[in-house]
MARVOGU-616547 format. One record per residue: residue number from 1; residue in three letters; x, y, z of N, C-alpha, C in turn. Coordinates in nm, 3 decimals, always signed. Each point is the difference from the previous one (the first is absolute). Layout:
BEGIN
    n  res   n_east  n_north     n_up  ca_east  ca_north    ca_up   c_east  c_north     c_up
  NUM  ALA        X        Y        Z        X         Y        Z        X        Y        Z
...
This chain:
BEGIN
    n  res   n_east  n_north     n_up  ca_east  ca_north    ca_up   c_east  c_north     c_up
    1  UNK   -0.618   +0.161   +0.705   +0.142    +0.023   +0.025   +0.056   +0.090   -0.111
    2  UNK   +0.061   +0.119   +0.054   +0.060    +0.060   -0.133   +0.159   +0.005   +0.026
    3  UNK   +0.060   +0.006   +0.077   +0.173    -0.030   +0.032   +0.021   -0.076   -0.104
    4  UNK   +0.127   +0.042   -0.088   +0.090    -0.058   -0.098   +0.047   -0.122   +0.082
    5  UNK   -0.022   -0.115   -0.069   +0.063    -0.149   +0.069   +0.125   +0.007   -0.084
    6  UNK   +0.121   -0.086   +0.049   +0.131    -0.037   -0.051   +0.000   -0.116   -0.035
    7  UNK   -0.066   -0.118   +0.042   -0.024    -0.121   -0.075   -0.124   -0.064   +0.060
    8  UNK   -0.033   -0.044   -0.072   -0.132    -0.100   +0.012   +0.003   -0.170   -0.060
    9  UNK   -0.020   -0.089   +0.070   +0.011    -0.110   -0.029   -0.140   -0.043   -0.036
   10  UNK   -0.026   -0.048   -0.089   -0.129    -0.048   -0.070   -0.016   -0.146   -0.031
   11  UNK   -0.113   -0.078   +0.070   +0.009    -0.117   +0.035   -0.138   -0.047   -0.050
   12  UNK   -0.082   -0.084   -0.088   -0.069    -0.010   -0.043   -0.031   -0.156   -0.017
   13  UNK   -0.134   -0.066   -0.022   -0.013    -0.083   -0.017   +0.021   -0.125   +0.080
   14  UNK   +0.013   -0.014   +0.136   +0.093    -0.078   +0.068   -0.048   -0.124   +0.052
   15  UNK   -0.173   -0.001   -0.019   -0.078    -0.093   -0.016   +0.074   -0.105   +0.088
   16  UNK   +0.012   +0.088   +0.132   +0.025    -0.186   +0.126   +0.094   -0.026   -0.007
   17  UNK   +0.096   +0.010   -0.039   +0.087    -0.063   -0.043   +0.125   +0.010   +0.132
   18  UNK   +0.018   -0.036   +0.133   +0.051    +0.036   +0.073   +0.184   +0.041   -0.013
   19  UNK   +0.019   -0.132   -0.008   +0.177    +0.025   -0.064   +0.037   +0.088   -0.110
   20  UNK   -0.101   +0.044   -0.089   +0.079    +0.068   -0.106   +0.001   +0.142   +0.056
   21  UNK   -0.120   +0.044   +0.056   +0.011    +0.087   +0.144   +0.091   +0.052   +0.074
   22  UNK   +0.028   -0.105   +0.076   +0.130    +0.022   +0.106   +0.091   +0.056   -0.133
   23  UNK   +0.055   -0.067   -0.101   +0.103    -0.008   -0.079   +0.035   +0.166   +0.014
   24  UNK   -0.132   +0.045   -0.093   -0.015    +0.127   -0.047   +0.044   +0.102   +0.130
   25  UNK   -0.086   -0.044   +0.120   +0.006    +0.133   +0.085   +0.168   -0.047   +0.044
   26  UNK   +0.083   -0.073   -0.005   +0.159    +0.014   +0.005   +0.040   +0.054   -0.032
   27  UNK   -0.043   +0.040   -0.131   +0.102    +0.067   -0.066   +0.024   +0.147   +0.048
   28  UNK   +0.141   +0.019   +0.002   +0.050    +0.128   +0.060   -0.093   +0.127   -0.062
   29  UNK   -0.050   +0.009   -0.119   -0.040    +0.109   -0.095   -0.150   +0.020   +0.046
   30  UNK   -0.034   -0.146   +0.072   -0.153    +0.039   +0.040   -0.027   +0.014   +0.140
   31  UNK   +0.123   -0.033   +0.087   -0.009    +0.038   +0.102   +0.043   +0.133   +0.060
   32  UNK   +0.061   +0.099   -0.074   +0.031    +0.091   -0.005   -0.083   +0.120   -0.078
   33  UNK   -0.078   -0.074   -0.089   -0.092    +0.103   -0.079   -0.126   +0.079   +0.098
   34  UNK   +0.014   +0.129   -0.043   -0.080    +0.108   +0.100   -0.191   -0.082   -0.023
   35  UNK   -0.029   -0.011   -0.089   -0.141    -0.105   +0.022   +0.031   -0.120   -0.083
   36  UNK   -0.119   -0.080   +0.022   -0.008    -0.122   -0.090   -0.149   -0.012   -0.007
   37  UNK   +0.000   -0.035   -0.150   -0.165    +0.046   -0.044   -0.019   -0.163   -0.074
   38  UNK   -0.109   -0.020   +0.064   -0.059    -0.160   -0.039   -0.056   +0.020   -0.098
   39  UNK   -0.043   -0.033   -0.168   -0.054    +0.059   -0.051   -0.111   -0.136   -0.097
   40  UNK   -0.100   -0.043   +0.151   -0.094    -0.086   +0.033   +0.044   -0.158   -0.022
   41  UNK   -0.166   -0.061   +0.006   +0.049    -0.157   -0.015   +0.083   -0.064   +0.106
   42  UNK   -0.030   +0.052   +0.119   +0.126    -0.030   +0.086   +0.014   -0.126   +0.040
   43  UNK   -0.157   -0.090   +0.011   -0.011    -0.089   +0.139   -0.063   -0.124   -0.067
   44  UNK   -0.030   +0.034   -0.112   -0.097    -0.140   -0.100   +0.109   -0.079   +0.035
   45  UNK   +0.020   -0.120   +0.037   +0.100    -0.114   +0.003   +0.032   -0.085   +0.122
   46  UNK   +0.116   -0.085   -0.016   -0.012    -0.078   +0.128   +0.056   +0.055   +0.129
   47  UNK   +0.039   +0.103   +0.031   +0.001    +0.027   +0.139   -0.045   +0.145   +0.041
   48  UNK   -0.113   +0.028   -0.078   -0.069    +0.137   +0.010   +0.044   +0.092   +0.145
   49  UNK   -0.056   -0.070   +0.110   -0.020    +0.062   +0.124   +0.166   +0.016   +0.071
   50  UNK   +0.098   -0.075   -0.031   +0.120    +0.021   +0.045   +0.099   +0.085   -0.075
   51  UNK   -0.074   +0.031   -0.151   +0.066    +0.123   -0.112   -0.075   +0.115   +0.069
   52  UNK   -0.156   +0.024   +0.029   +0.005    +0.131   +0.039   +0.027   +0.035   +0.149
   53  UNK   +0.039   -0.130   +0.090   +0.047    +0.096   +0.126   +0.161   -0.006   -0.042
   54  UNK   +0.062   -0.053   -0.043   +0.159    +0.041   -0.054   -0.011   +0.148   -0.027
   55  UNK   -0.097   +0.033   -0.070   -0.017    +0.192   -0.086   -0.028   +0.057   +0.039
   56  UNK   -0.114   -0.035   +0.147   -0.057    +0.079   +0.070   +0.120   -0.007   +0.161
   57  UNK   +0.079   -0.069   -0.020   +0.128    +0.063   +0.099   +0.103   +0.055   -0.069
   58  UNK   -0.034   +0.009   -0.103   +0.165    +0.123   -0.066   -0.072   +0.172   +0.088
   59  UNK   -0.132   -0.004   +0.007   -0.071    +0.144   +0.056   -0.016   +0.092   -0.117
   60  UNK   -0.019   +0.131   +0.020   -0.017    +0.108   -0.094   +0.089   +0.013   -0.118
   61  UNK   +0.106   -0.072   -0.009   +0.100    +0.025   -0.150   -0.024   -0.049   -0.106
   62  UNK   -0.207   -0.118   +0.035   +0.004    -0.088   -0.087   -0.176   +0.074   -0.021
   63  UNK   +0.019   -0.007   -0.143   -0.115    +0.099   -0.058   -0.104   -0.130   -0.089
   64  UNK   -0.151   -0.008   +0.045   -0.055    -0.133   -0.070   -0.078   +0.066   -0.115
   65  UNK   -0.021   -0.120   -0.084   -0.117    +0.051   -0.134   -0.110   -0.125   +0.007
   66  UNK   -0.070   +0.019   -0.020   -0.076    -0.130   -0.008   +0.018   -0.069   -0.120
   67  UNK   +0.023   -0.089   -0.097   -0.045    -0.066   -0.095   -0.108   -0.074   -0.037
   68  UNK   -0.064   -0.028   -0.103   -0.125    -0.120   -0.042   -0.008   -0.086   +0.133
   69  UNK   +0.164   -0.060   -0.021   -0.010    -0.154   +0.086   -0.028   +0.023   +0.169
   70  UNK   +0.058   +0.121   +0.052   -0.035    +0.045   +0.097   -0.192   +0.044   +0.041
   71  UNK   -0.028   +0.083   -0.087   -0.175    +0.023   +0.032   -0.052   -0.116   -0.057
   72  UNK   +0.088   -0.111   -0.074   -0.114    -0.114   +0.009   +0.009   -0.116   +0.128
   73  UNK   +0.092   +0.015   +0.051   +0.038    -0.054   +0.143   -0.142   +0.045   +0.119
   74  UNK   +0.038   +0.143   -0.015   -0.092    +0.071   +0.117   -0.134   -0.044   -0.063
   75  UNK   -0.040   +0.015   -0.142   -0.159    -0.054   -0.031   -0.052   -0.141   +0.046
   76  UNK   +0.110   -0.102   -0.037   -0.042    -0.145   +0.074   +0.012   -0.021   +0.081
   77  UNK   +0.095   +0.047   +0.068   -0.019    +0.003   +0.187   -0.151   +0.051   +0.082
   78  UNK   -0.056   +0.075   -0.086   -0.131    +0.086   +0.097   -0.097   -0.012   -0.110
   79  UNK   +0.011   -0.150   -0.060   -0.089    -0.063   -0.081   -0.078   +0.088   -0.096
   80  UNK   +0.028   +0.127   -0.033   -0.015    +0.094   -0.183   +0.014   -0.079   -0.126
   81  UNK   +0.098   -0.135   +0.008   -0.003    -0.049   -0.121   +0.039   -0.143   +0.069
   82  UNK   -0.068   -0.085   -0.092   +0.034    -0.137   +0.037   +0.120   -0.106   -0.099
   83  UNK   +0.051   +0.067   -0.084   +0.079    -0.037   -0.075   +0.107   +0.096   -0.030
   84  UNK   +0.144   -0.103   -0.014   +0.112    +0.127   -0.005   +0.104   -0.045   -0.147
   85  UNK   -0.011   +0.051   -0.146   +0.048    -0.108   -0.052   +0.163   -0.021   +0.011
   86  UNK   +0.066   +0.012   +0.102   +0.103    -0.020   +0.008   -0.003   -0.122   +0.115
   87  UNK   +0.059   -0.111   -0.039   -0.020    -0.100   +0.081   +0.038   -0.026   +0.150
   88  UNK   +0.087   +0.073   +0.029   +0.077    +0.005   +0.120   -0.081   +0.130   +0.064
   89  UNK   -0.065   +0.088   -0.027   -0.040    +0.095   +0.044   -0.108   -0.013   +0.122
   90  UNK   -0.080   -0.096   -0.015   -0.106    -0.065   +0.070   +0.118   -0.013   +0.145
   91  UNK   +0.031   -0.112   -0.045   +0.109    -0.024   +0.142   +0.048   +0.104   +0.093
   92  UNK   +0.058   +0.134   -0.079   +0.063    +0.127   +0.083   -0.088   +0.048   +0.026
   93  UNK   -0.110   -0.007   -0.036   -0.117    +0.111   +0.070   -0.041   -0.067   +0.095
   94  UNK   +0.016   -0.112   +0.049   -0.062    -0.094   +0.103   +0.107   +0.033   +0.115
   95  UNK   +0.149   +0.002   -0.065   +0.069    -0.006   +0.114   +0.077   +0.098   +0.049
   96  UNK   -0.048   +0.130   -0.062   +0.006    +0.130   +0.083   -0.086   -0.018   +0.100
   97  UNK   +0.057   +0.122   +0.084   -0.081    +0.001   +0.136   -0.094   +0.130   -0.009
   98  UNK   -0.108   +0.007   +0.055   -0.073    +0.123   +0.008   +0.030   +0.129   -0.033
   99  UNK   +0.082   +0.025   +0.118   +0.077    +0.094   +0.031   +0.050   +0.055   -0.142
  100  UNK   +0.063   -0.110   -0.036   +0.137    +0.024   -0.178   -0.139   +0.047   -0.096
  101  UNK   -0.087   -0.086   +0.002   -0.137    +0.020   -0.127   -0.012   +0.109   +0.024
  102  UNK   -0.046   +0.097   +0.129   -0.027    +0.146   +0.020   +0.072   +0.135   -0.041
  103  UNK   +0.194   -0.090   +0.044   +0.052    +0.096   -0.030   +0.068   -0.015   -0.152
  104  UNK   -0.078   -0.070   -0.067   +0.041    -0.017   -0.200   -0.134   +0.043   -0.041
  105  UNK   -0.051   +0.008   +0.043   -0.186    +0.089   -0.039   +0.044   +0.168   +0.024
  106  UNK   +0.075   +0.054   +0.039   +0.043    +0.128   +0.013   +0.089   +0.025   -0.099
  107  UNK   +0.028   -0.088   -0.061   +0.121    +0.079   -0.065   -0.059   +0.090   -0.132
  108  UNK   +0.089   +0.093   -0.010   +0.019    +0.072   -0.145   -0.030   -0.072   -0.129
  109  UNK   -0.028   +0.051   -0.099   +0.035    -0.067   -0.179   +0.113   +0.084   -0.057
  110  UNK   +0.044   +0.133   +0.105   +0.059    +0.031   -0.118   +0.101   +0.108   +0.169
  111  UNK   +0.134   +0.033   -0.098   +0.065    +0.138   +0.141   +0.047   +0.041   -0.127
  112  UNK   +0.071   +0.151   +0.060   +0.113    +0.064   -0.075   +0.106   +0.030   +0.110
  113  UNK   +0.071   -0.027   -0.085   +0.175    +0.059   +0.089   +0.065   +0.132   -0.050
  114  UNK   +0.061   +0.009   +0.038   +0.133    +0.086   -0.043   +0.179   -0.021   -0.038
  115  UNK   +0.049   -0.094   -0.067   +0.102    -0.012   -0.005   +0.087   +0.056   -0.067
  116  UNK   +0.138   -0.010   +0.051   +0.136    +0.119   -0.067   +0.011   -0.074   -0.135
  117  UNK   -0.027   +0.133   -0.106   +0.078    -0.088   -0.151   -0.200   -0.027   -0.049
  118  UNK   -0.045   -0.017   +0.042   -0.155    -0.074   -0.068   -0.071   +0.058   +0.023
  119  UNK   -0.029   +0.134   +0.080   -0.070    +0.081   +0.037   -0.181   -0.108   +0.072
  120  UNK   -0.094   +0.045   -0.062   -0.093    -0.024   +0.073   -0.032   -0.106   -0.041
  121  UNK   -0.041   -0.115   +0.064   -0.011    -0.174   -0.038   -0.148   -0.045   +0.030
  122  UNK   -0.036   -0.042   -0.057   -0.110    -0.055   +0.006   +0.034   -0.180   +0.016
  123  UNK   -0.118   -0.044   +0.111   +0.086    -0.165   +0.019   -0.186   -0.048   +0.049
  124  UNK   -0.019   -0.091   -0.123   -0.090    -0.098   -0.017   +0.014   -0.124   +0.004
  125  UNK   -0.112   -0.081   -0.022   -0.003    -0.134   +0.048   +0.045   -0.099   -0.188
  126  UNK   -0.111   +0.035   -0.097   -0.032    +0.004   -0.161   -0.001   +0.108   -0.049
  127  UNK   -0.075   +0.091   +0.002   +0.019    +0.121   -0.064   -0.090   +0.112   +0.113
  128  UNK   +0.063   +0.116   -0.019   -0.103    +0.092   +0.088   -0.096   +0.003   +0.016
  129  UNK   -0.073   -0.054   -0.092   -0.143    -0.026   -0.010   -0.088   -0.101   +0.024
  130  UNK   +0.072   -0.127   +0.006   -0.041    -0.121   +0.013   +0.097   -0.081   +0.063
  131  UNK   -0.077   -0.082   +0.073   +0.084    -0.113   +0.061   +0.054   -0.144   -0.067
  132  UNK   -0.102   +0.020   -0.120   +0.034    -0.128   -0.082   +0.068   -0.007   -0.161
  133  UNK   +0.003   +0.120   -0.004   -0.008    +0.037   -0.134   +0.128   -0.040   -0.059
  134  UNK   +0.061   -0.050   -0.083   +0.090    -0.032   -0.068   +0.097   +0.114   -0.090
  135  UNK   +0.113   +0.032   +0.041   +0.082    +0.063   -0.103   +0.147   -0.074   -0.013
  136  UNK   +0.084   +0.035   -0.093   +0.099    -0.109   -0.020   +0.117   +0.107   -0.093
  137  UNK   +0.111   -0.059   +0.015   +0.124    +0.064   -0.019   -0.021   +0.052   -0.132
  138  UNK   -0.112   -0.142   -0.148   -0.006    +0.036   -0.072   -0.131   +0.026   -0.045
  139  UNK   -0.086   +0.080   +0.062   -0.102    +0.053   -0.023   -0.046   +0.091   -0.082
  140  UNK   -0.075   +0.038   -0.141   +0.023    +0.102   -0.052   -0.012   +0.137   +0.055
  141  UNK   +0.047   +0.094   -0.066   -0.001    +0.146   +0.022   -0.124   +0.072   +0.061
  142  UNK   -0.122   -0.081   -0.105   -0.170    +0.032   +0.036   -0.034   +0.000   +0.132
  143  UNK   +0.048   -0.174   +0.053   -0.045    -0.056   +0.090   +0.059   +0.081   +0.122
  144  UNK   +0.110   +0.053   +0.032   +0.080    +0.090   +0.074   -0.082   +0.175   +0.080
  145  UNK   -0.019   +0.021   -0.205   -0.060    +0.132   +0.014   -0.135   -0.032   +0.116
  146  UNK   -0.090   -0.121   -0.024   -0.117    -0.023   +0.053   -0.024   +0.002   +0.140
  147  UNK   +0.132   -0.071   +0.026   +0.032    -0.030   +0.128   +0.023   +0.105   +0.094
  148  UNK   +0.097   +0.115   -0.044   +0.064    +0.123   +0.091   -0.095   +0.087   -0.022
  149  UNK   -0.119   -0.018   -0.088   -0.040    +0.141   -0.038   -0.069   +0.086   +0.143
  150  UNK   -0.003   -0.039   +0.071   -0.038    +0.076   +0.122   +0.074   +0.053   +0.076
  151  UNK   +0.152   -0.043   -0.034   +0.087    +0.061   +0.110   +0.015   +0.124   +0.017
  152  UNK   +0.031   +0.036   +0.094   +0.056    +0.180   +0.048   +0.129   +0.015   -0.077
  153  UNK   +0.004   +0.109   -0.056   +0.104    +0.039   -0.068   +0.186   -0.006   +0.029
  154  UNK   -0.031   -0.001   +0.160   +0.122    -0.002   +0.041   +0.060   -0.166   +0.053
  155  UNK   -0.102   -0.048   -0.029   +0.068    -0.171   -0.003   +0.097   -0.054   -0.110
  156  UNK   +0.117   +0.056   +0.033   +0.037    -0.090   -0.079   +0.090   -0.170   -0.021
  157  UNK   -0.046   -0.056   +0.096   +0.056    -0.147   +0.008   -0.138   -0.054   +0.034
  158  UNK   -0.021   -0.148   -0.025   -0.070    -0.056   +0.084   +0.051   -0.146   -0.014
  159  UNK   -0.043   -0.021   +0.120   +0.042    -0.117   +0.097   -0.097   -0.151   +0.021
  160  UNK   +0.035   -0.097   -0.110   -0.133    -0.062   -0.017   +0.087   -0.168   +0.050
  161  UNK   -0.086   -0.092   +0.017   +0.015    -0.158   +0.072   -0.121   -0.059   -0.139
  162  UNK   -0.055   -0.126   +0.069   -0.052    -0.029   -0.069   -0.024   -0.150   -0.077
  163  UNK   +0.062   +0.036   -0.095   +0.083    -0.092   -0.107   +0.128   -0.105   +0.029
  164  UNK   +0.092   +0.080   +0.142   +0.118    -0.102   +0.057   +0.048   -0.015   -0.153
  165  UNK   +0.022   +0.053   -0.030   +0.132    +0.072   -0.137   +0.096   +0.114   +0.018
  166  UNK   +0.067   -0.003   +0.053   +0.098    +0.155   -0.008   +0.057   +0.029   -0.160
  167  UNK   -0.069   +0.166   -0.021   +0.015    +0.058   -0.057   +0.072   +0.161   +0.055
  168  UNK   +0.019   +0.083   -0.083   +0.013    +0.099   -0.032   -0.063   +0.061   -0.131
  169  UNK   -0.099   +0.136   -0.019   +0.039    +0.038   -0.141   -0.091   +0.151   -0.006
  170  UNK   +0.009   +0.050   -0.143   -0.063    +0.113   +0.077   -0.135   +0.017   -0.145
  171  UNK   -0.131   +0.038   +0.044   -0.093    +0.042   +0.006   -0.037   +0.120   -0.029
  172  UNK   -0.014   +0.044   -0.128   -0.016    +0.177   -0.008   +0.083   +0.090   +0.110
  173  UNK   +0.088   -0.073   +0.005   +0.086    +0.144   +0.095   +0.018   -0.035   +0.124
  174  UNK   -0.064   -0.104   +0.063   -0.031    -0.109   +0.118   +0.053   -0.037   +0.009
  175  UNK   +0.097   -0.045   +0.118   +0.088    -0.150   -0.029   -0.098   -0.083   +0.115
  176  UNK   +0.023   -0.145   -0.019   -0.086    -0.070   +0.065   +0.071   -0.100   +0.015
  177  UNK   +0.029   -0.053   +0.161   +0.033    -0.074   +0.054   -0.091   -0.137   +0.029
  178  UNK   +0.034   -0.143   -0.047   -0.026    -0.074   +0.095   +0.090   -0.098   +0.057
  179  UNK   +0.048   -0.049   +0.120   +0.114    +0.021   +0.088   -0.024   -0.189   +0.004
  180  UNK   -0.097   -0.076   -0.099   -0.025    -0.131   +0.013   -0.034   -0.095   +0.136
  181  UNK   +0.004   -0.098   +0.035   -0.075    -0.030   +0.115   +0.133   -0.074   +0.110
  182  UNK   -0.049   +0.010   +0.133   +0.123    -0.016   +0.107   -0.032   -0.208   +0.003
  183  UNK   -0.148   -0.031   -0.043   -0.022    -0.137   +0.055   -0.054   -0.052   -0.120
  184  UNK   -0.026   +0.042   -0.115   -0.076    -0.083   -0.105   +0.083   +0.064   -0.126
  185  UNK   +0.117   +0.019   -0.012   +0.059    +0.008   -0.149   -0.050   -0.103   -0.112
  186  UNK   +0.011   +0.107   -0.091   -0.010    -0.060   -0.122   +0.140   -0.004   -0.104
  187  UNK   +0.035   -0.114   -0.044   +0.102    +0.020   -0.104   +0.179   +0.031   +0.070
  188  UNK   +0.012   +0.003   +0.090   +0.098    +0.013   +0.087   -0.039   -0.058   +0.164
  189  UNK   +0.075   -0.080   +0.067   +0.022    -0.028   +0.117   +0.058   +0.128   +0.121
  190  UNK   +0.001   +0.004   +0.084   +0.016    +0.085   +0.116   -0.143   +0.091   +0.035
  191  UNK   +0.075   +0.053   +0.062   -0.129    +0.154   +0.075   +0.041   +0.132   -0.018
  192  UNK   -0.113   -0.007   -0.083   +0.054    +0.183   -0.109   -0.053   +0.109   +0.022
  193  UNK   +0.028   +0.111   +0.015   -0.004    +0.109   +0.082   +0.014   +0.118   -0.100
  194  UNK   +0.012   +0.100   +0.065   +0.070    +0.122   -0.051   +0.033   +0.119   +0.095
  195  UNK   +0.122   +0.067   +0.006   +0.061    +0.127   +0.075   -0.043   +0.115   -0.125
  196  UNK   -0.094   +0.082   +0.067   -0.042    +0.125   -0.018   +0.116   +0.091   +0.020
  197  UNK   +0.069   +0.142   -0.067   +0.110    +0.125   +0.043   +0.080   -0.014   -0.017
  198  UNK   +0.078   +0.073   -0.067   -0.029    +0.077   -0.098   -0.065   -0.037   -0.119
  199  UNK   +0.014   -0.151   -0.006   -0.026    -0.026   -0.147   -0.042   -0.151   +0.033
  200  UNK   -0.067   -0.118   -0.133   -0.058    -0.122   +0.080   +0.061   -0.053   -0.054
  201  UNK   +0.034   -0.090   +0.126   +0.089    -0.101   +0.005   -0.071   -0.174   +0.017
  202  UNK   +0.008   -0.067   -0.072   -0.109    -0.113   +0.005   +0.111   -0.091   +0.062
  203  UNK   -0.096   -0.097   +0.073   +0.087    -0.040   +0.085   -0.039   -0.148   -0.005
  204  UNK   +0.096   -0.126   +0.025   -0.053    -0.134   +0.027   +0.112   -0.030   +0.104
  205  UNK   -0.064   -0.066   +0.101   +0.059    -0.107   +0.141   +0.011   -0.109   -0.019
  206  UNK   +0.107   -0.128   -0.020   +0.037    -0.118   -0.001   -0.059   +0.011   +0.135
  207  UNK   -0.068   -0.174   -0.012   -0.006    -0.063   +0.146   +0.014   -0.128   -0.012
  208  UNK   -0.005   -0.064   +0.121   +0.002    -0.124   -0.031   -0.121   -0.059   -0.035
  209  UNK   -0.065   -0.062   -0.128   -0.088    -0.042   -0.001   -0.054   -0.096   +0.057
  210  UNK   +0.114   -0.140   -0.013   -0.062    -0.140   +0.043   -0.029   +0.008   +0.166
  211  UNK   +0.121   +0.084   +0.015   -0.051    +0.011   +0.155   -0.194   +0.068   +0.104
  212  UNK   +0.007   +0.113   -0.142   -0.099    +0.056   +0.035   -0.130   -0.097   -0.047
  213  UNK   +0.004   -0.078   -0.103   -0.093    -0.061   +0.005   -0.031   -0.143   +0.075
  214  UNK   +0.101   -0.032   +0.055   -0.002    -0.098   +0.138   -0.085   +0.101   +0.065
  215  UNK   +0.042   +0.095   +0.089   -0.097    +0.081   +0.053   -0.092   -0.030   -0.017
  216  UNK   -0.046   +0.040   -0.062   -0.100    +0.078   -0.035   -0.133   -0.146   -0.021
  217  UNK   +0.049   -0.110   -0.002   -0.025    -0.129   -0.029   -0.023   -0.029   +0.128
  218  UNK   +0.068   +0.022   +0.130   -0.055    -0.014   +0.139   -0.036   +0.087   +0.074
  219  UNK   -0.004   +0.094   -0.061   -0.053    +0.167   +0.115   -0.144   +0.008   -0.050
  220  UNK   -0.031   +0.001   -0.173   -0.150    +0.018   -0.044   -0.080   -0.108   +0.013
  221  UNK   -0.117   +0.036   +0.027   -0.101    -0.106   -0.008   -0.106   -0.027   -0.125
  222  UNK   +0.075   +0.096   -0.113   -0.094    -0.041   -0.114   +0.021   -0.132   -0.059
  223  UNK   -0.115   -0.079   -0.029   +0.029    -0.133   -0.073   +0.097   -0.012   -0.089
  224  UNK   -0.007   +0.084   -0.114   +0.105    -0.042   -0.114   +0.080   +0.094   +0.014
  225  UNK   +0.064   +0.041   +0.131   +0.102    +0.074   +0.015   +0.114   -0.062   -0.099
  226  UNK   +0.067   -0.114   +0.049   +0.151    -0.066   -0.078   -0.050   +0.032   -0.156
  227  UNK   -0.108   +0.017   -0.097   +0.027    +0.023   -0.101   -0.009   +0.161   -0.054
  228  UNK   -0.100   +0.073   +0.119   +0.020    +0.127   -0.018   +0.144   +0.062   -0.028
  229  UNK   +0.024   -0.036   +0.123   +0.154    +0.060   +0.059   +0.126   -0.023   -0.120
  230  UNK   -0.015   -0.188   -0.024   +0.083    -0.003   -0.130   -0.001   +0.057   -0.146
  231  UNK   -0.140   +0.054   -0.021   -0.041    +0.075   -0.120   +0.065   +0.133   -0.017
  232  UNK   -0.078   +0.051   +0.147   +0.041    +0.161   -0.035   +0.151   +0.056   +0.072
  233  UNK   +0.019   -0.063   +0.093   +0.138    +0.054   +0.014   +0.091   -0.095   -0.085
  234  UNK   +0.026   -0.080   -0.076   +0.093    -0.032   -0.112   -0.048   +0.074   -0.139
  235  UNK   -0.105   +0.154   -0.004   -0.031    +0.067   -0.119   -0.013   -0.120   -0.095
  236  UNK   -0.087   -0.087   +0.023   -0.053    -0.108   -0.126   -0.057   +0.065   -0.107
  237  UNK   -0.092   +0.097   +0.001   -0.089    +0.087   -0.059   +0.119   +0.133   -0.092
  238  UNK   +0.037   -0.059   -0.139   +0.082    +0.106   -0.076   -0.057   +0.150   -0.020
  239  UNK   +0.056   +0.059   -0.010   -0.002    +0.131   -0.047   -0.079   +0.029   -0.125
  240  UNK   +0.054   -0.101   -0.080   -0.075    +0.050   -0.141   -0.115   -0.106   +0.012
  241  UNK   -0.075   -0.102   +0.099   -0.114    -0.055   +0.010   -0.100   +0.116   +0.075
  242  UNK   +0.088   +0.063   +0.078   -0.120    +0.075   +0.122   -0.025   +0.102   -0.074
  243  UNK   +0.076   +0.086   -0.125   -0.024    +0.112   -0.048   -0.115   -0.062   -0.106
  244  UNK   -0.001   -0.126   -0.093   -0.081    -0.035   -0.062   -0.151   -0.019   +0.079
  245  UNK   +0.006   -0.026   +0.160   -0.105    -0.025   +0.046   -0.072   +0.130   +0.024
  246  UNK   +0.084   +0.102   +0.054   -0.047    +0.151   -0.012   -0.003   +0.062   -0.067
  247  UNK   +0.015   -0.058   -0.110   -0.015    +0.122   -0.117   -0.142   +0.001   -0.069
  248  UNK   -0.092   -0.109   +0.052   -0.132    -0.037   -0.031   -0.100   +0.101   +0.081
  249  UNK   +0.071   +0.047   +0.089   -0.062    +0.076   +0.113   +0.047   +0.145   -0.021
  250  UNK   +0.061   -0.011   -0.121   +0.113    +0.185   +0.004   -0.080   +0.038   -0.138
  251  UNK   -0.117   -0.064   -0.036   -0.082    +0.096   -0.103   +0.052   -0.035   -0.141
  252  UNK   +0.106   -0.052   -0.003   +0.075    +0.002   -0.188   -0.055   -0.127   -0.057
């Protein structure tokens, strides 16, 4: 695609999470935005198969990436790996349907856009290069250089998930987005996003929680759903615990 976009809604991390979902695609800014770019991890969680036909009826405005949690879905489903270490992950790969496993085995690792104000965007899952790889708001300078050193010259934003931390910051000349997660926040409650054009706008959705985790308590069939659900959508998991847990993984 090379057409200049006017906004882009960037949705990342959403790991099943059905209600925080709906929340997000309400909002006037994302229902109106010229694409919306998933930027992976979509389906690891408790209602995998009813998050990707929700995305797969928005039609063409909705742009996918694959993430880790995503190609490790499609690997245990068609038995490539017999272990997933994310605990809930086992479960969503069971309870996608064929069909969904086939069409998350196609996806991309990586797109570029075009947006007004940001010029050419690059939108990954972890880093352009990797699906797992760890970078962080406060990552050193080194670790940065290591990371972009392959990019095309004319990238200058990139668009990273991941971590379910929203940041902003900039990178040798880079600015680098991550837009934090719509279903597994860390360190803040709601479903966090970001509006791409002219300029980024980070974004979080109040929802109702208790309600959603009633839901989600009789719609999923994972065993320890009621403590999943109460963990990660009440952001139990702080900010400055999850950055200490990734920062073991960010090389320093």
């Amino acid at each position: 695609m090379t057409d200049e976009l006017e906004r882009v809604a960037v949705l990342s991390d959403i790991h099943g999470v059905l209600p925080a979902l709906e929340a997000v695609l309400a909002e006037p800014d994302v229902a109106t935005a010229d694409r919306i770019v998933l930027t992976g991890d979509i389906a690891a969680g408790p209602q995998p198969a009813e998050v990707v036909d929700l995305l797969r009826a928005q039609g063409d405005r909705v742009l996918w990436i694959s993430g880790n949690a995503d190609r490790e879905l499609v690997e245990y489903h068609r038995g490539e790996r017999t272990d997933i270490p994310d605990p809930i992950a086992p479960y969503a790969a069971t309870a996608l349907r064929p069909d969904q496993i086939d069409f998350l085995a196609t996806l991309p690792k990586t797109l570029t856009l075009s947006v007004r104000g940001l010029g050419k965007i690059l939108f990954c899952h972890a880093t352009p290069r990797d699906d797992e790889e760890v970078v962080l708001v406060d990552s050193r300078p080194a670790r940065w250089a290591e990371v972009l050193a392959d990019l095309a010259e004319d990238i200058r934003t990139v668009v990273c998930g991941h971590t379910h931390m929203p940041y902003v910051r900039l990178a040798h000349g880079r600015l680098i987005v991550n837009p934090g997660s719509v279903g597994m926040p860390y360190g803040r409650t709601g479903a966090h996003w970001c509006l791409l054009g002219p300029g980024t706008d980070l974004r979080v959705t109040p929802y109702d929680i208790p309600t959603a985790i009633t839901r989600l308590v009789h719609e999923s069939a994972y065993p320890e759903i009621a403590d999943w659900a109460d963990y990660f959508l009440n952001s139990r998991a702080s900010d400055t615990e999850a950055l200490e847990t990734f920062g073991l993984r960010d090389g320093r």
